[in-house]
HTML snippet that shows the backbone in 3Dmol.js (N, CA, C, O; Angstrom):
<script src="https://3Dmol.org/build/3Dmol-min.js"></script>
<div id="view" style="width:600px;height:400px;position:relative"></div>
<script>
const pdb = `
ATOM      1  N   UNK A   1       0.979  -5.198  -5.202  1.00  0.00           N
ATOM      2  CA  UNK A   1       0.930  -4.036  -4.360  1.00  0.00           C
ATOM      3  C   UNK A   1       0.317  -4.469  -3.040  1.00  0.00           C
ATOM      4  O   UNK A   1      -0.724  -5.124  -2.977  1.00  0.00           O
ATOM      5  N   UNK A   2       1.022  -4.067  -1.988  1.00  0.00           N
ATOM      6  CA  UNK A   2       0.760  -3.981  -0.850  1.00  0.00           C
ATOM      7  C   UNK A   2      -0.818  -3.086   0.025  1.00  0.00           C
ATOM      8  O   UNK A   2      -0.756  -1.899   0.346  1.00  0.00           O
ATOM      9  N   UNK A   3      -1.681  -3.675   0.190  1.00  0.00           N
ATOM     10  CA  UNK A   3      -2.483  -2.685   0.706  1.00  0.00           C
ATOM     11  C   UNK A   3      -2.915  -3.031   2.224  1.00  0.00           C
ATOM     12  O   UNK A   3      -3.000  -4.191   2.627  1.00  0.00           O
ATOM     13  N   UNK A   4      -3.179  -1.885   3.028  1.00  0.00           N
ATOM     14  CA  UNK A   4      -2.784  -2.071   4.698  1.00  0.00           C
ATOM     15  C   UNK A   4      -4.343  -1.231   4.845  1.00  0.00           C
ATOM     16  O   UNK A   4      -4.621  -0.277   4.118  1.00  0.00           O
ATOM     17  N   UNK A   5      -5.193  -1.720   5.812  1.00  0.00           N
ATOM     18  CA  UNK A   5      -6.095  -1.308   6.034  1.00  0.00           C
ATOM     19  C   UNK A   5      -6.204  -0.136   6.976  1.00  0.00           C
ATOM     20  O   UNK A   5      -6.409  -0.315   8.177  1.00  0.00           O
ATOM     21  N   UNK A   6      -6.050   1.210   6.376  1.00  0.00           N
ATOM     22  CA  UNK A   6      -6.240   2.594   7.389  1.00  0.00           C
ATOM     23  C   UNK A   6      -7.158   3.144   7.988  1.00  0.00           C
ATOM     24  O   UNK A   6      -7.128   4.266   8.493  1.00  0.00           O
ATOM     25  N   UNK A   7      -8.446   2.042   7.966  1.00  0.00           N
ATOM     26  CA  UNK A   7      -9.257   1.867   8.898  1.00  0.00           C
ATOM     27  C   UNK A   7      -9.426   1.565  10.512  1.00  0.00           C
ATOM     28  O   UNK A   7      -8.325   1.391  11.033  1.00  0.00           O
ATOM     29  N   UNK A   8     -10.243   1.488  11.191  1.00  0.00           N
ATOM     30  CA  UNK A   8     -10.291   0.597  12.545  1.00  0.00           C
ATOM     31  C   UNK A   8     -10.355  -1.047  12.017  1.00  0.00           C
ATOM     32  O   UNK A   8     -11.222  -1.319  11.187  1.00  0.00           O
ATOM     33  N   UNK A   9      -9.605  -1.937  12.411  1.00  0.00           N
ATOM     34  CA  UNK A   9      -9.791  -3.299  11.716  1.00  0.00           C
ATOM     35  C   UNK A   9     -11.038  -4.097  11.934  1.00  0.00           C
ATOM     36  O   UNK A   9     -11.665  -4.951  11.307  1.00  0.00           O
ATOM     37  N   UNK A  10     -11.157  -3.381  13.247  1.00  0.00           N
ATOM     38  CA  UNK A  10     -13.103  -3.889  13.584  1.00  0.00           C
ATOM     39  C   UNK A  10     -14.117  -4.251  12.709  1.00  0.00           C
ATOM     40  O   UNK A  10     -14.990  -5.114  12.797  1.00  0.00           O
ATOM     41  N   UNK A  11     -13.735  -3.100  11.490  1.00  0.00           N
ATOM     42  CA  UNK A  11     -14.870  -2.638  11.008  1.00  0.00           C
ATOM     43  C   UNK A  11     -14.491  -3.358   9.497  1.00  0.00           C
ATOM     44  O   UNK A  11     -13.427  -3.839   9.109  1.00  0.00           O
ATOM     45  N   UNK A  12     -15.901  -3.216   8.768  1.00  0.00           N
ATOM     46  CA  UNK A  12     -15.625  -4.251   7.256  1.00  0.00           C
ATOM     47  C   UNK A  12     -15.286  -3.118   6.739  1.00  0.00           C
ATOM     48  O   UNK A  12     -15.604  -2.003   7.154  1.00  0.00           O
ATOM     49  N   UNK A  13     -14.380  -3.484   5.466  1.00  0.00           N
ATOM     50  CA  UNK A  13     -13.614  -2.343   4.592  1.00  0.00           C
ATOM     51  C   UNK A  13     -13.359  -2.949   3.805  1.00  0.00           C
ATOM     52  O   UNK A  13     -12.978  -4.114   3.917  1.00  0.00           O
ATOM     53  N   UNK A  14     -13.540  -2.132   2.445  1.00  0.00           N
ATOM     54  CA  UNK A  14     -12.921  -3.137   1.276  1.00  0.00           C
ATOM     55  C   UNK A  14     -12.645  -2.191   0.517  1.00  0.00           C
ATOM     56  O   UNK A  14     -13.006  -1.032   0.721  1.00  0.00           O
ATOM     57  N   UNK A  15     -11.774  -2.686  -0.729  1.00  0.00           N
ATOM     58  CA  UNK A  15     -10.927  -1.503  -1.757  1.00  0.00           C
ATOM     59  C   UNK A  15     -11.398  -2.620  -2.677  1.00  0.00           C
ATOM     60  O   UNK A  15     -11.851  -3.755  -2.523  1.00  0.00           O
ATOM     61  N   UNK A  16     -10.968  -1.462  -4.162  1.00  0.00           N
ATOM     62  CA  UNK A  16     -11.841  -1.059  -5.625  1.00  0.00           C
ATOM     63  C   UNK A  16     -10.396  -0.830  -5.954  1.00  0.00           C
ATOM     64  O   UNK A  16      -9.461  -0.282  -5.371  1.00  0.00           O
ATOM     65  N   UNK A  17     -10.552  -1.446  -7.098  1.00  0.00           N
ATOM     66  CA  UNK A  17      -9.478  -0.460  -7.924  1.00  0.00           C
ATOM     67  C   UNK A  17     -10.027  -0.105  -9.134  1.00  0.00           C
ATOM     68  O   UNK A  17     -10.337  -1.127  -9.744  1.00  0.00           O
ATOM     69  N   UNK A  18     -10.314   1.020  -9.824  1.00  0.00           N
ATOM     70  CA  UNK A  18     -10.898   1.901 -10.995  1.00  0.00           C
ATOM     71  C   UNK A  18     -10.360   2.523 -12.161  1.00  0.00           C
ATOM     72  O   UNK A  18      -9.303   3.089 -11.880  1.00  0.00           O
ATOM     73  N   UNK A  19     -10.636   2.623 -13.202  1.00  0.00           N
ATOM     74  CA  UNK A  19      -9.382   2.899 -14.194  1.00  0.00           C
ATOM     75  C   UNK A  19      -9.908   4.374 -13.998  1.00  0.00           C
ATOM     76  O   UNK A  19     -10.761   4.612 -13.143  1.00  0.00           O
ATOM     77  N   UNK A  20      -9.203   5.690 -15.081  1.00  0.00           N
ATOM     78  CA  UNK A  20      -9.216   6.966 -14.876  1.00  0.00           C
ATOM     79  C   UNK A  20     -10.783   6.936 -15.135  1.00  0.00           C
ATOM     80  O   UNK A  20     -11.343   7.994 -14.846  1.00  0.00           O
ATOM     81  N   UNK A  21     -11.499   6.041 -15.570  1.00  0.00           N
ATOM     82  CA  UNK A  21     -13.017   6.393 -16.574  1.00  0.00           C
ATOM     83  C   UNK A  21     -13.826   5.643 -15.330  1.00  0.00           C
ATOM     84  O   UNK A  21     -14.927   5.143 -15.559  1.00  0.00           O
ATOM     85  N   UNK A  22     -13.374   5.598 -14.319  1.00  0.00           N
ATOM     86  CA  UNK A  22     -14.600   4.499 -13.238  1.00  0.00           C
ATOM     87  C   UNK A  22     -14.812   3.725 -13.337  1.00  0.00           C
ATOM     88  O   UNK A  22     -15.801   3.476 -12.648  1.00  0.00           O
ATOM     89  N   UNK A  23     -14.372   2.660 -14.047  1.00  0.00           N
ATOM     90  CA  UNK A  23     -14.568   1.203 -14.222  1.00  0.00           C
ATOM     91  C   UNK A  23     -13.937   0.647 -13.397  1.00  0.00           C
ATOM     92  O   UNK A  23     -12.909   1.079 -12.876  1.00  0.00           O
ATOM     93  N   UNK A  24     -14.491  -0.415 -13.166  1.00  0.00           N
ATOM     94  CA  UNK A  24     -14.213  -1.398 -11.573  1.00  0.00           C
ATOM     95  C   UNK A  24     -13.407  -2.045 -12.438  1.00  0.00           C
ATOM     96  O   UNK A  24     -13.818  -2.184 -13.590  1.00  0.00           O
ATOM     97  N   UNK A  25     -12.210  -2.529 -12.099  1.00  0.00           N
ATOM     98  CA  UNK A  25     -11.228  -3.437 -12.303  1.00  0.00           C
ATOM     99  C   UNK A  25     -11.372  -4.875 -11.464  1.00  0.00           C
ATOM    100  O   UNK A  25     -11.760  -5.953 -11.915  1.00  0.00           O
ATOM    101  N   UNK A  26     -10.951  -4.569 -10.140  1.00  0.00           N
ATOM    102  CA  UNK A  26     -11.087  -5.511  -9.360  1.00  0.00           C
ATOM    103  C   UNK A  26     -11.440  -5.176  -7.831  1.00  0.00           C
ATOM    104  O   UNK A  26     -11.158  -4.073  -7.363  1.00  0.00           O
ATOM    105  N   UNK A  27     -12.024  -6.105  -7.124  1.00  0.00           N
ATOM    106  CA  UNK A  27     -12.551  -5.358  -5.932  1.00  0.00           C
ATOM    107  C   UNK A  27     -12.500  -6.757  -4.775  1.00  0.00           C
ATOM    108  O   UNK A  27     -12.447  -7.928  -5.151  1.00  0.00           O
ATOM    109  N   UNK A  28     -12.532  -6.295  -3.263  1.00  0.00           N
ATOM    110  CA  UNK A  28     -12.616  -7.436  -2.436  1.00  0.00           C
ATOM    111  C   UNK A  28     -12.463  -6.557  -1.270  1.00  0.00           C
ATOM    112  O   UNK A  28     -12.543  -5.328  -1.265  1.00  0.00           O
ATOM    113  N   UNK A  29     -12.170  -7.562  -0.006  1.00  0.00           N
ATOM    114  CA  UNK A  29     -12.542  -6.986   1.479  1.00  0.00           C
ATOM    115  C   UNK A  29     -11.080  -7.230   1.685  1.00  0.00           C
ATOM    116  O   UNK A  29     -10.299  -7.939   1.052  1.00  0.00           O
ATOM    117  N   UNK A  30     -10.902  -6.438   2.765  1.00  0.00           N
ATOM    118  CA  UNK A  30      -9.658  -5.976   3.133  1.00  0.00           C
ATOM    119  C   UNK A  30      -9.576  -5.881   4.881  1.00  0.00           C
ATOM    120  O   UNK A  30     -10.154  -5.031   5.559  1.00  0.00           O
ATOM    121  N   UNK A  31      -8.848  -6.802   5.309  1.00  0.00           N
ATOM    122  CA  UNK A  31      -9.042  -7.287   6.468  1.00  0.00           C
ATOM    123  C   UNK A  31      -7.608  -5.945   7.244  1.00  0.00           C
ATOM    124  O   UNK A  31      -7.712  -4.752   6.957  1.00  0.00           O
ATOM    125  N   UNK A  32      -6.339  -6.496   8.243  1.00  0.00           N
ATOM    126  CA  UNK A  32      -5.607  -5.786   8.262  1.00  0.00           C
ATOM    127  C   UNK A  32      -4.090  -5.419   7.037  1.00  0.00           C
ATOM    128  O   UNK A  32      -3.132  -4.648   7.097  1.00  0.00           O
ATOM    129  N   UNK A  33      -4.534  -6.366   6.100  1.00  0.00           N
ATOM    130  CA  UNK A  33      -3.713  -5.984   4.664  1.00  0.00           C
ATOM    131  C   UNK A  33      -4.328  -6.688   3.897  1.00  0.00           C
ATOM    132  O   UNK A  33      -5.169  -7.439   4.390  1.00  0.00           O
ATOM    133  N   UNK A  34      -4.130  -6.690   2.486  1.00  0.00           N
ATOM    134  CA  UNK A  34      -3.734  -7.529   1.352  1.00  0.00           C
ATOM    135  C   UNK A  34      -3.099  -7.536   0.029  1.00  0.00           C
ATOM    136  O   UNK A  34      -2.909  -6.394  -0.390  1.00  0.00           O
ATOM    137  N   UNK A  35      -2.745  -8.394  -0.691  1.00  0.00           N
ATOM    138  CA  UNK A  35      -1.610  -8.363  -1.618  1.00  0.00           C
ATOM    139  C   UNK A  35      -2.696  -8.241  -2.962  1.00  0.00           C
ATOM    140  O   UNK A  35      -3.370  -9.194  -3.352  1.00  0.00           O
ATOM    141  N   UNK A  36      -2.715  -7.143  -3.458  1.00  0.00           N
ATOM    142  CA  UNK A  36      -3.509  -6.700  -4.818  1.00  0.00           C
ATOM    143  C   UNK A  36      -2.428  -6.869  -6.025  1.00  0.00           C
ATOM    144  O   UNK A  36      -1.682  -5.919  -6.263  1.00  0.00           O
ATOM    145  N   UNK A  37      -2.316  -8.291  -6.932  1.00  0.00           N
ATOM    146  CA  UNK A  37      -1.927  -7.955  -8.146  1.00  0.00           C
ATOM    147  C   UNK A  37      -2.068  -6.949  -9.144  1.00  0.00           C
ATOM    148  O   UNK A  37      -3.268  -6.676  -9.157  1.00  0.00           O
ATOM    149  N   UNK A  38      -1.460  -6.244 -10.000  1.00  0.00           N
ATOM    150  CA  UNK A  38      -1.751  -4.861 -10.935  1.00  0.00           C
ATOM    151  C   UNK A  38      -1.121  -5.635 -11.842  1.00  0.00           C
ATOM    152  O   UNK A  38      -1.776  -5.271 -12.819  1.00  0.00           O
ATOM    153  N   UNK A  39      -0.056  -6.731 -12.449  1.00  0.00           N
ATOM    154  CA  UNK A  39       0.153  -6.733 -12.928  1.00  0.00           C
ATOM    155  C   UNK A  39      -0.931  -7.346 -14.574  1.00  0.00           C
ATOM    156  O   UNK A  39      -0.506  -7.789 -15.641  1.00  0.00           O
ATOM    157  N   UNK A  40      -1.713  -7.215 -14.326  1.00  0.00           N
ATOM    158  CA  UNK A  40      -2.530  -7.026 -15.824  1.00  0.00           C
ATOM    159  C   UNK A  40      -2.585  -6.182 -16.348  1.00  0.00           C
ATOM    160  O   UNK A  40      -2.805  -6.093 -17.556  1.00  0.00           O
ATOM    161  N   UNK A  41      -2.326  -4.977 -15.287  1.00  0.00           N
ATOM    162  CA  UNK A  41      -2.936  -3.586 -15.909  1.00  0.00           C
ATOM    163  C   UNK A  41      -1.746  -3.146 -16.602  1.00  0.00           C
ATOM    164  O   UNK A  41      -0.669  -3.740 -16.575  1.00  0.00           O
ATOM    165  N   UNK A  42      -2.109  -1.581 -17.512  1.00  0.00           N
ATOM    166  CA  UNK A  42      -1.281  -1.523 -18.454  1.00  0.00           C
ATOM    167  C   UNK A  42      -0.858  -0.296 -17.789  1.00  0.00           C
ATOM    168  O   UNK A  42      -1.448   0.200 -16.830  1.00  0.00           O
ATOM    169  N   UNK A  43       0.311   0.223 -18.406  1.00  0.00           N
ATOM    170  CA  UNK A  43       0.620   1.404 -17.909  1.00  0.00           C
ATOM    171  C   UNK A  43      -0.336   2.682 -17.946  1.00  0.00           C
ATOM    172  O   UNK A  43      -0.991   2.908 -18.963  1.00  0.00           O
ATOM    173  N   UNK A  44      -0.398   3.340 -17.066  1.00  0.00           N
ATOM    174  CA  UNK A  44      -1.638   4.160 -17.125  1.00  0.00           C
ATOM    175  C   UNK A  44      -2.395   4.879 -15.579  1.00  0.00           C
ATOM    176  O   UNK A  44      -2.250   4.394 -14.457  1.00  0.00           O
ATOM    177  N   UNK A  45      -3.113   5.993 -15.876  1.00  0.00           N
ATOM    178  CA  UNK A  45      -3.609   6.257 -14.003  1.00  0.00           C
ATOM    179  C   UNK A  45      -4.492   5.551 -13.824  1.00  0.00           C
ATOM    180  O   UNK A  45      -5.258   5.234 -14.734  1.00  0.00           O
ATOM    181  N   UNK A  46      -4.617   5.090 -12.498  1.00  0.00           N
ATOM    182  CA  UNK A  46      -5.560   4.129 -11.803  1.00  0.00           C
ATOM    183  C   UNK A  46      -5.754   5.144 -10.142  1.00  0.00           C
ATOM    184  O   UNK A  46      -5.159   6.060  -9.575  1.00  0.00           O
ATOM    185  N   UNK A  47      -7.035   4.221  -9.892  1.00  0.00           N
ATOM    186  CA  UNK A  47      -7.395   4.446  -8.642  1.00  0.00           C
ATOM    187  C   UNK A  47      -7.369   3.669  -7.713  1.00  0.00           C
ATOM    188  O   UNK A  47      -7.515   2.647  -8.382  1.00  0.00           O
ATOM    189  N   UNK A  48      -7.279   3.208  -6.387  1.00  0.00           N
ATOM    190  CA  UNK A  48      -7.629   2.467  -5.442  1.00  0.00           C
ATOM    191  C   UNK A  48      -8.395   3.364  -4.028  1.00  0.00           C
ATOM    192  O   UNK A  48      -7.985   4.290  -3.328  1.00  0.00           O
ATOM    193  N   UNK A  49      -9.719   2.543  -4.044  1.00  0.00           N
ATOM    194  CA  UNK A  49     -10.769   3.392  -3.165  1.00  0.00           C
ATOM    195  C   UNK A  49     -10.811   2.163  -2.090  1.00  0.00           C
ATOM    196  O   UNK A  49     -10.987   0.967  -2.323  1.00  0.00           O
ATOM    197  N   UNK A  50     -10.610   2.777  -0.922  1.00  0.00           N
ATOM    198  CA  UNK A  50     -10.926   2.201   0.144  1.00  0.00           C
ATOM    199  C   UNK A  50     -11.644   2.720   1.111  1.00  0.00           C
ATOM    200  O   UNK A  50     -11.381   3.857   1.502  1.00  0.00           O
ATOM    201  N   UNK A  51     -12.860   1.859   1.768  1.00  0.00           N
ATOM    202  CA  UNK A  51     -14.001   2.062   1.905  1.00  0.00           C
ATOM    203  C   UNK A  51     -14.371   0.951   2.934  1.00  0.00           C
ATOM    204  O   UNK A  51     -14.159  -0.253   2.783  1.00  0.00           O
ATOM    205  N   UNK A  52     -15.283   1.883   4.591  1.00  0.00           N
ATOM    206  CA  UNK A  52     -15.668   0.900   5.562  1.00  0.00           C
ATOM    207  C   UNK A  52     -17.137   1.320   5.468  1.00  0.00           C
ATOM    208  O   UNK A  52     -17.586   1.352   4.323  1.00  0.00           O
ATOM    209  N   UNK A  53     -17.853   1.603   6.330  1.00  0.00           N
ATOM    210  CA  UNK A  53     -19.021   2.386   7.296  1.00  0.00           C
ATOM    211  C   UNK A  53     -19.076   3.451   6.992  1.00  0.00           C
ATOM    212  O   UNK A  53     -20.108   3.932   6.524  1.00  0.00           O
ATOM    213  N   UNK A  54     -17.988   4.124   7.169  1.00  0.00           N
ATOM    214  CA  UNK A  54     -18.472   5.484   7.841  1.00  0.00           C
ATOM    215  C   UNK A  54     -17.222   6.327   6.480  1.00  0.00           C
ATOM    216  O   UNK A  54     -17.578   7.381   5.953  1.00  0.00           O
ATOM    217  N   UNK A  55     -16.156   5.822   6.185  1.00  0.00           N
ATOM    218  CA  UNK A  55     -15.268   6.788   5.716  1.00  0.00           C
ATOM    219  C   UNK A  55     -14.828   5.953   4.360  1.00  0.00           C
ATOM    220  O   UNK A  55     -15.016   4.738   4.307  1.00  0.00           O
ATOM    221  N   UNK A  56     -14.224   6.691   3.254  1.00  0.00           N
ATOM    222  CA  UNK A  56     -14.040   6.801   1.548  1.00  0.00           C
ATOM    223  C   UNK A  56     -12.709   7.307   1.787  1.00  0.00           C
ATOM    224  O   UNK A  56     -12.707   8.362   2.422  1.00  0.00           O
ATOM    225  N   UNK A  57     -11.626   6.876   1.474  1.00  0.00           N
ATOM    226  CA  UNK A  57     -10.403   7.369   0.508  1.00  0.00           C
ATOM    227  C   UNK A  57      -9.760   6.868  -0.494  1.00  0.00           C
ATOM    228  O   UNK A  57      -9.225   5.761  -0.429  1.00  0.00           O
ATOM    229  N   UNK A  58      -9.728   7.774  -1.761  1.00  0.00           N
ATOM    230  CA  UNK A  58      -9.294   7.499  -2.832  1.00  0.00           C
ATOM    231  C   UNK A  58      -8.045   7.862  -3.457  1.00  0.00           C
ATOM    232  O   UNK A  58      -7.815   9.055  -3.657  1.00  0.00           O
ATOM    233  N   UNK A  59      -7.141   6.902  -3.818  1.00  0.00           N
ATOM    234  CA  UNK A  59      -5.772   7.368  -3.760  1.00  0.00           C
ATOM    235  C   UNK A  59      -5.280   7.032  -5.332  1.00  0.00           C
ATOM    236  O   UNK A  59      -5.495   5.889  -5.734  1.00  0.00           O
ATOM    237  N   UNK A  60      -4.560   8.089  -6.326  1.00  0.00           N
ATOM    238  CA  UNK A  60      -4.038   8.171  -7.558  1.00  0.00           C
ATOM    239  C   UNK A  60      -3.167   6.770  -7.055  1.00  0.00           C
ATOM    240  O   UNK A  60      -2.608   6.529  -5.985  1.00  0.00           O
ATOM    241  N   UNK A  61      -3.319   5.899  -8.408  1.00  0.00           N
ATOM    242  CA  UNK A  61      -2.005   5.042  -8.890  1.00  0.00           C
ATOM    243  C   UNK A  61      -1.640   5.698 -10.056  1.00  0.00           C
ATOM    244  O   UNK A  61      -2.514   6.334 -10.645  1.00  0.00           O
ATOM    245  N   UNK A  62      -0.450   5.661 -10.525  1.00  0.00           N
ATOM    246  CA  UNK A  62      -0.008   5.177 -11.872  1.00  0.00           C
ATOM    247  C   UNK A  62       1.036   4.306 -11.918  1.00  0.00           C
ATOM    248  O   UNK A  62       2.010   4.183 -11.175  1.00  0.00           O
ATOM    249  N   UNK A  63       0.634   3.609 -13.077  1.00  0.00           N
ATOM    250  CA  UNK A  63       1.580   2.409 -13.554  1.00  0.00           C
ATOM    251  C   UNK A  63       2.074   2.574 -14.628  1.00  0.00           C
ATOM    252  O   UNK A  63       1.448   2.842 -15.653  1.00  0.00           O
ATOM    253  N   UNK A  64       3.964   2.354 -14.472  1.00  0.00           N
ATOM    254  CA  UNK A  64       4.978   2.990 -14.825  1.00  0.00           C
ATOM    255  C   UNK A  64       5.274   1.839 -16.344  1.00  0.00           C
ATOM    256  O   UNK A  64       6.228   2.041 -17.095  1.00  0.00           O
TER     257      UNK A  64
END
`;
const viewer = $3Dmol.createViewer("view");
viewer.addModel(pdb, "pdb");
viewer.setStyle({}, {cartoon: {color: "spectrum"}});
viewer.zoomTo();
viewer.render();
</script>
């Protein structure tokens, strides 16, 4: 999966990915993209939280 930083790129930002229960899966910094493997995960809802300074958005996955 493709992830694109919808931040200012200035700024440090990094994404989480969380299963439905809050458990950290996998996590890192996120410059103006990066390429997040899922394929471990099992089918099921997931989260990906992306996160700088100042602003939090958290966006439903599911895997089909």
């Amino acid at each position: 999966m493709k992830v694109k930083n919808i931040f200012d790129a200035n700024q440090n930002a990094k994404y989480q990915v969380l299963n439905i229960n809050g458990q950290l899966l996998a996590e890192g910094l996120l410059d103006e993209q990066v390429l997040i493997s899922l394929d471990y995960l099992v089918a099921g809802v997931y989260f990906l939280r992306l996160e700088n300074n100042k602003e939090l958005s958290t966006i439903k996955l599911i895997k089909k």
